[in-house]
C-alpha positions as CSV (number, residue, x, y, z in Angstrom):
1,X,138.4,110.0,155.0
2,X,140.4,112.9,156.3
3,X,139.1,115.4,158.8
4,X,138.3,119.2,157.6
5,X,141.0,121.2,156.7
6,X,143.0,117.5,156.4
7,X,146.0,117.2,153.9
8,X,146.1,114.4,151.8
9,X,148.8,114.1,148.9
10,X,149.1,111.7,145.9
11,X,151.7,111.2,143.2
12,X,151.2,108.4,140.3
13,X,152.4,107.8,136.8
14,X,150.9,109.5,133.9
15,X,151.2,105.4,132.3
16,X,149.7,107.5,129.2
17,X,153.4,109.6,128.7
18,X,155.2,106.3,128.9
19,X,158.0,105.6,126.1
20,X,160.8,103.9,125.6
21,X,160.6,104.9,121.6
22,X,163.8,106.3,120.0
23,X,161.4,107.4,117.3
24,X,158.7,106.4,115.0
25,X,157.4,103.2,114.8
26,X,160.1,101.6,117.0
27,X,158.6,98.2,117.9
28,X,159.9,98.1,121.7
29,X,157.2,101.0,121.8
30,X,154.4,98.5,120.9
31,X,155.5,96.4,124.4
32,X,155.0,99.5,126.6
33,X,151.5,99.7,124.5
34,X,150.5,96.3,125.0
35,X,151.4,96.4,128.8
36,X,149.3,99.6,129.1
37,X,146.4,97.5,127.7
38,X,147.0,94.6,129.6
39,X,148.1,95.8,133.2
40,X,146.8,99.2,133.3
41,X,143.5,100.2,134.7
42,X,143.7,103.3,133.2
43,X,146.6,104.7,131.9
44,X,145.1,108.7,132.0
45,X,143.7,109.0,135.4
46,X,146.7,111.1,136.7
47,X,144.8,113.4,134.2
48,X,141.5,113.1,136.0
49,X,142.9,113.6,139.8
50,X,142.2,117.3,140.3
51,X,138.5,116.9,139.4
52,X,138.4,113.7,141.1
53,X,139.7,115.4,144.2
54,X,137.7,118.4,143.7
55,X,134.4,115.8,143.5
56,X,135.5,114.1,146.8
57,X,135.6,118.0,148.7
58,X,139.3,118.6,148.3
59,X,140.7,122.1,147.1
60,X,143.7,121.3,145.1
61,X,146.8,123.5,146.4
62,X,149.7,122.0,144.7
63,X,150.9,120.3,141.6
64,X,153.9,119.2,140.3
65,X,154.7,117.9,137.7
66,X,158.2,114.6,137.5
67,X,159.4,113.1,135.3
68,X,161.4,109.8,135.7
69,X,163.9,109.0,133.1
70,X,165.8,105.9,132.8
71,X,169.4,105.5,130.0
72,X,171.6,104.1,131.9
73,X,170.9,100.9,133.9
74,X,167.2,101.0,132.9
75,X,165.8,98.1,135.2
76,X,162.2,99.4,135.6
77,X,161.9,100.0,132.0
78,X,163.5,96.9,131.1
79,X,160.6,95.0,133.0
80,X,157.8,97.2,131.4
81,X,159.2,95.6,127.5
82,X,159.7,91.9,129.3
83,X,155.9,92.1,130.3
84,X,154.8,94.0,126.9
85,X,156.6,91.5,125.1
86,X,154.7,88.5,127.3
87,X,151.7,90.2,126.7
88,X,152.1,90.2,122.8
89,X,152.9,86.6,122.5
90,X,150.4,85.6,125.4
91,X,147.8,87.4,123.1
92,X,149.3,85.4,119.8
93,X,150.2,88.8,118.2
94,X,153.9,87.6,117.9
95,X,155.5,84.8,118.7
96,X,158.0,83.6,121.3
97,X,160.9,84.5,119.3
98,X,160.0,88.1,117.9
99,X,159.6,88.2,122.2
100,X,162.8,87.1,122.8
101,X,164.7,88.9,120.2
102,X,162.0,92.5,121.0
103,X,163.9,91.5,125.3
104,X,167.0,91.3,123.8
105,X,167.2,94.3,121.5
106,X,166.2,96.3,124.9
107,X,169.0,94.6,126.5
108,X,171.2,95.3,123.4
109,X,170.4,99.3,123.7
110,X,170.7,99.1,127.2
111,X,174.3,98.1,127.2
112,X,175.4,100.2,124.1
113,X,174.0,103.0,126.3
114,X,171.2,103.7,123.6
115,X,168.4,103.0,125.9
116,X,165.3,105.8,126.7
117,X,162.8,105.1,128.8
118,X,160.5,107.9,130.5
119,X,157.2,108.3,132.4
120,X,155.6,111.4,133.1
121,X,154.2,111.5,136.8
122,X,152.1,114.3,139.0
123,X,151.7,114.9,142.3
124,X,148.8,117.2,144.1
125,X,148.1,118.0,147.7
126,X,144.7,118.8,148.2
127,X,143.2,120.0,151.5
128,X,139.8,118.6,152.8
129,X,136.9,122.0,152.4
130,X,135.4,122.7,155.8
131,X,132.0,121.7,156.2
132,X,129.5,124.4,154.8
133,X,126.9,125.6,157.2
C-alpha cells in the first residue's frame, strides 16, 4: 500500500502483441501461441492496468507505450520458441522432431539475420488519491 499522494509505477509486456511471425501462418508463431497458453497467466492484463489502478484509488498520470524488438542476436525470443516448441510436444500436438527442427529453423533465421521477434510493453505511473472527507 502506498501512502496518499504515493507514486507507484509499473511496466509489463503486452504477452498479447507478442510475434516472431514473418507472415501468415508461419509455424514459429504457433510456439509463441502455445507458450502464451501454457506460461502466461494472462497475456492482456497490460490492457486492464489503468482500470485496475483506477479500482485500487490510483489516478493514472502517465503512459507510455515500448516496444522491444529483437533481429539480431535474438536470445529472449529464441527461449520463448524453445519453450513453445516444449510445450507443443509436451501436449502431444507435434512431436520431438517437428520441435527440434521448429528450434532449429529459429536458429537458422537467427543466423541468416532473418529473425523478428517483438513484444509490445506499457508502463503507467499512477498516484495514490487523497483520502475523501
Amino acid at each position: 500500500m502506498l501512502r496518499p499522494n504515493g507514486t507507484v509505477a509499473v511496466c509489463d509486456g503486452d504477452y498479447a502483441t507478442v510475434t516472431v511471425a514473418l507472415g501468415e501462418w508461419d509455424p514459429l508463431q504457433d510456439c509463441i501461441e502455445a507458450v502464451k497458453a501454457a506460461f502466461l497467466n494472462d497475456p492482456w492484463l497490460v490492457r486492464r492496468l489503468p482500470a485496475l489502478l483506477r479500482g485500487a484509488g490510483f489516478e493514472v498520470v502517465s503512459s507510455k507505450s515500448h516496444g522491444y524488438l529483437q533481429v539480431s542476436d535474438p536470445e529472449y525470443m529464441l527461449t520463448l520458441v524453445d519453450r513453445g516448441a516444449d510445450a507443443l510436444a509436451s501436449w502431444g500436438r507435434i512431436g520431438p522432431e517437428l520441435a527440434a527442427s521448429l528450434k532449429a529453423e529459429a536458429r537458422h533465421r537467427a543466423e541468416a539475420d532473418r529473425f523478428f521477434g517483438f513484444i509490445g510493453f506499457a508502463s503507467y505511473i499512477a498516484r495514490k488519491a487523497p483520502p475523501s472527507h
